[in-house]
C-alpha positions in Angstrom: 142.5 89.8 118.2 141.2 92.7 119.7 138.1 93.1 117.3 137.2 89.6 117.2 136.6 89.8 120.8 134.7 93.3 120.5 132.8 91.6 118.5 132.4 88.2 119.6 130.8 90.7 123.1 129.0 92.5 121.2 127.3 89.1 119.6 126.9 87.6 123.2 125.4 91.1 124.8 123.2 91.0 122.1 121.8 87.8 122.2 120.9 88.2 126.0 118.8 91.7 125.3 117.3 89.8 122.6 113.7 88.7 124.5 114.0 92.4 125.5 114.9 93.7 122.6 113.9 91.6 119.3 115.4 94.4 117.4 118.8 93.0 118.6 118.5 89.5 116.5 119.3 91.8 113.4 122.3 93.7 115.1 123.2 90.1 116.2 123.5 88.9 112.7 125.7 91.5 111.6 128.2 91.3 113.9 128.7 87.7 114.2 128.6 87.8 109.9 131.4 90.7 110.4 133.3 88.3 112.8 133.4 86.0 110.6 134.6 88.5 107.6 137.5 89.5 110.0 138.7 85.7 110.4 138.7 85.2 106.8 140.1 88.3 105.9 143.0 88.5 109.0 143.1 84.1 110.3 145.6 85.8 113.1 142.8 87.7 114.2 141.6 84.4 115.7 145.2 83.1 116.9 147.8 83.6 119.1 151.4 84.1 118.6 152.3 80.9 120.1 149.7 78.8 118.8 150.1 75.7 116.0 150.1 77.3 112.7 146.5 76.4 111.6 144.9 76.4 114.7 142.2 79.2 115.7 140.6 80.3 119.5 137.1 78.8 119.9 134.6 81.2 118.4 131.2 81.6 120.1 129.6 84.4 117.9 129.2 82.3 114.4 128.1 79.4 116.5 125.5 81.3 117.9 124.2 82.9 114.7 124.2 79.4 113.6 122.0 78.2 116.1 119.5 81.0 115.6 119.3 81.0 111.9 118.7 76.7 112.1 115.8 77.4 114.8 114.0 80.2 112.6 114.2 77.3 109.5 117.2 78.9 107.6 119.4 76.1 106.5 120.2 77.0 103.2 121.8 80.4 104.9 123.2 78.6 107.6 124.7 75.9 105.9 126.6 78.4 103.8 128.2 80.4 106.7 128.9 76.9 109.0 130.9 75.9 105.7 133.0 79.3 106.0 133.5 78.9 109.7 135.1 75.2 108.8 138.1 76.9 108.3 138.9 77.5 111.1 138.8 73.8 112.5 135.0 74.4 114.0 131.4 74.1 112.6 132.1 70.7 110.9 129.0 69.3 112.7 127.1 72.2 111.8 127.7 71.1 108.5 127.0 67.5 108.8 123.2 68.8 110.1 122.0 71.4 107.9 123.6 69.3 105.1 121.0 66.5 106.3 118.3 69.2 106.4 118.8 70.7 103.3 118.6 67.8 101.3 115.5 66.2 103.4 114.2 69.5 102.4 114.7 69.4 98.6 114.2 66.0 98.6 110.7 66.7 100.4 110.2 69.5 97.5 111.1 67.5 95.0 108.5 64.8 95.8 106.0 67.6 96.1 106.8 68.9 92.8 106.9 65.4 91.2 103.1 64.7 93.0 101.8 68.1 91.0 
């Protein structure tokens, strides 16, 4: 659990430098991405002893990569990490959007294509 926390403070310090520091949105992006490896790779990493088996601690880190890649018009990418954070009983919403957005979008292309 230890790491996922380094990490997850790491994700939150970063994002408050980042107006600062744009530089920061890429360190950002790692560590939230290697947060997420750690869940998938060690679930208890994001558990406790005494909790439901199934059940994870509330991650803030992928959320907030989430949020930043949907702002700067990434869906595709952050469709495809929301779907790995489901997992772990969060970013079903997430899902739900971008999935919306991404298929506005290729249907938008599609119909641009078609007009050609």
């Amino acid at each position: 659990m230890d790491y996922h926390f380094v990490l997850q403070n790491a994700v939150e310090r970063l994002c408050s430098t980042r107006r600062a520091h744009p530089a920061a949105l890429e360190l950002l992006e790692v560590f939230a991405l290697l947060n997420l490896e750690l869940m998938e790779a060690a679930p208890e990493a994001v558990s406790f002893e005494d909790m439901e088996a199934g059940k994870f601690v509330r991650v803030t880190s992928v959320p907030r990569l989430l949020g930043l890649l949907e702002r700067e018009g990434a869906f595709v990418e952050a469709l495809a990490v929301a779907r790995r954070l489901v997992r772990f009983g969060q970013g079903e919403d997430a899902v739900a959007r971008l999935s919306e957005k991404t298929g506005a979008l290729a249907a938008e292309a599609a119909i641009a294509d078609g007009a050609r």
